[in-house]
Steps between C-alpha positions, in 0.01 A plus 500: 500500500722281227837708495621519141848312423742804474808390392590304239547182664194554697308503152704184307430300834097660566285219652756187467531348807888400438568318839207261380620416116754380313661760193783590304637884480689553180785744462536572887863569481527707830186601548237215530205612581437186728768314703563208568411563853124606376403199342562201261677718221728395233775751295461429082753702304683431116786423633656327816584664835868547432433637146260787615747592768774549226226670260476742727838529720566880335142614594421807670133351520537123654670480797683139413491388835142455568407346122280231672568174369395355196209173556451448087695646249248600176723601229425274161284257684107562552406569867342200531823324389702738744284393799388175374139577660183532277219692674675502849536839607276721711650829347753623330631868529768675260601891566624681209536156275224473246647784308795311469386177379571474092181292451190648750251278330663185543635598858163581601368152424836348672416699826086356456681151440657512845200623712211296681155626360438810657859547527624904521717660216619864674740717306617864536555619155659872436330759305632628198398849568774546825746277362828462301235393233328818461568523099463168441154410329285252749471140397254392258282139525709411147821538632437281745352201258828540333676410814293254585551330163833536496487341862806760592708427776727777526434874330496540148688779306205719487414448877893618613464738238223715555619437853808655489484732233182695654631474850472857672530640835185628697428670789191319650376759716542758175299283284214520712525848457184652258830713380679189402589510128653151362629667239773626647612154565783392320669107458789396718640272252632590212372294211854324419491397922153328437600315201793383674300319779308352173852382407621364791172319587477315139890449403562368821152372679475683749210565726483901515241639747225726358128599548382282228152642546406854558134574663248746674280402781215554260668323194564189700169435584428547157739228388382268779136540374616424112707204610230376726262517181731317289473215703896571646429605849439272798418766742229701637537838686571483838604871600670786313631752720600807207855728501462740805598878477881544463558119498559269167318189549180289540417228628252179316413205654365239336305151584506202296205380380385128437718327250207292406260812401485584112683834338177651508364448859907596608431820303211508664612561850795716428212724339335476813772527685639804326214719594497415839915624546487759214493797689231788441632798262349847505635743191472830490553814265520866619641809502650686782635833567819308712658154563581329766362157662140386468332250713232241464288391764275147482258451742472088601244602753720672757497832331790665355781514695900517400549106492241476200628707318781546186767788433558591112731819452430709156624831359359721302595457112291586213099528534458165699603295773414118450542267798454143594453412862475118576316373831457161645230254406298581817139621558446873355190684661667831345788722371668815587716669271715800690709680177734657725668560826445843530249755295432458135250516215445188325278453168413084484485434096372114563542201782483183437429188751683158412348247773746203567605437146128577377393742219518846569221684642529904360425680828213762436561913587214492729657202690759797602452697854696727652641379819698696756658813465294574126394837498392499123414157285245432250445401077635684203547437194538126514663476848503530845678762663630632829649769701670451810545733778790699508655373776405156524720156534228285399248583233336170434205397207235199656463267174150333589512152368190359344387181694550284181850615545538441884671117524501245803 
């Protein structure tokens, strides 16, 4: 059986075979995730060795003493220019970078510029929704023409801004909570602090560190698919591995395609692509007489069993529950939907199937059956209903998948 990559590094670094290629790793700082001991790797960062050290010589964060050193410094020049290679690279990996960079359009194509065809893009990009950036509004595909217009090499005003100014403390592990309420959330910065990094960066040029862009897991492959269609994208779909339960970031890699192919036939592929890595979606409205943790089971052919499965917590507010649970792109023979860990009664108001970036498929009532530990289910009044046993741990509904919705 293929093990799944678990951590993060497993994912940025899934099915590159490092000792036998040639990349670049940008931002490393102390953490590369491949050494110089693993393979034929070289350190890009904006500024040289000695100047990162000092950037960060107060940090609680870096330890200063193993900041690897610097191959290429980046900073105004393109990273062809910084490396002086064109289409030399096997890979190039950058943790916790792309969010940083004032112009993503432009450093996008840089990164394609450096790579051999076929080359691997991997990035590990944080998600707004368990970050500092919880009230900031995600990126849009306009903001990021601007930039790319503009050819910005350091943040603008608005970037360190919004940064700054909407900065809040979060609790990841609470805002995976179904009680989580961002409302609560208030900025850390005062608005006169913000403006003053907006002073200091354009009175006296200075470089000031932000998240320049602001995405979901969802939302960037959104913006990947519109950039792709406007002819600005290079890259195909390799893997996407989403934002894991009480974590904050996901994972996309991405493969360059043939320079010498049209806009079209590049969109083309990323289309095709897309599907392929988009990962299944299953959504779900209810009510319930409690909360708690829901589970859904996808069978690939092995039955269901606890590693094909997903976790989604909920409580009970209002009338309805509405869920999302997100599976891999992987054979489905069929679903199991278990409301709760222990006994309740659940009332299904609609369920709908979204196959690997597809349409969605409305999931009919009498697709519902009532699985283990159901000592009452049926249709009323619309929807499907069930009862579980009073004692029970595991009350579970059988969806029964049409074959037209089974995929290889």
């Amino acid at each position: 059986m293929i093990m799944k990559p678990a951590s993060i590094k497993e994912k940025i670094l899934y099915n590159v075979d490092i000792p036998e290629s040639v990349g670049v790793e940008i931002g490393a700082l102390a953490n590369p995730m491949v050494k110089k001991d693993d393979g034929d790797v070289r350190y890009i960062d904006r500024d040289s060795t000695e100047k990162i050290k000092e950037w960060y010589r107060k940090s609680d964060v870096v330890d200063q003493d193993k900041i690897v050193d610097v191959d290429y410094v980046w900073g105004d020049q393109t990273l062809t220019e910084a490396t002086g290679v064109m289409e030399g690279f096997d890979y190039c990996f950058a943790s916790h970078v792309l969010e940083h960079v004032p112009d993503l359009i432009g450093w996008l194509r840089e990164v394609s510029s450096i790579l051999k065809e076929k080359g691997v893009a991997s990035f590990s990009i944080p998600d707004r929704r368990y970050t500092f950036d919880y009230l900031r509004a995600e990126s849009t595909v306009g903001e990021l023409l601007e930039a790319y217009f503009q050819k910005s090499r350091k943040p603008t005003v608005r970037q360190i801004y919004d940064h700054f100014s909407l900065f809040t403390e979060l609790n990841i592990v609470e805002a995976w909570q179904p009680s989580f309420d961002g409302k609560n959330l208030v900025p850390t910065y005062d608005p006169g602090k913000a403006y003053s990094f907006c002073l200091d960066s354009v009175n006296n040029n200075k470089y000031i560190d932000t998240h320049c862009w602001v995405f979901t897991s969802t939302c960037f492959l959104n913006v990947l698919e519109r950039l792709s269609e406007l002819g600005l994208l290079d890259f195909k779909m390799r893997n996407f591995f989403d934002v894991e339960p009480n974590t904050f970031e996901f994972v996309v890699q991405l493969e360059k395609i043939p320079s010498a192919l049209s806009s079209e036939e590049k969109h083309g592929l990323f289309l095709e692509s897309l599907r392929k890595v988009h990962p299944h979606s299953l959504r779900v409205s209810f009510q319930a007489s409690a909360g708690g943790l829901a589970q859904l089971y996808y069978d690939t052919g092995k039955g269901f069993n606890e590693e094909d499965s997903v976790i989604k917590q909920y409580s009970v507010k209002g009338d309805r529950v509405d869920l999302e649970f997100f599976f891999p792109h992987v054979p489905v023979k069929g679903l199991r939907f278990d409301p709760l860990m222990g006994p309740v009664n659940i009332k299904i108001l609609s369920m709908d199937l979204l196959l690997a970036g597809d349409e969605e498929n409305a999931i009919r009532l009498n697709s519902f059956q009532a699985g283990g530990n159901i000592r009452r289910s049926g249709i009323k009044d619309g929807c499907f209903f069930a009862e579980s046993r009073r004692k029970t741990i595991d009350p579970s509904i059988i969806i029964n998948l049409p074959r037209h919705y089974e995929t290889e």
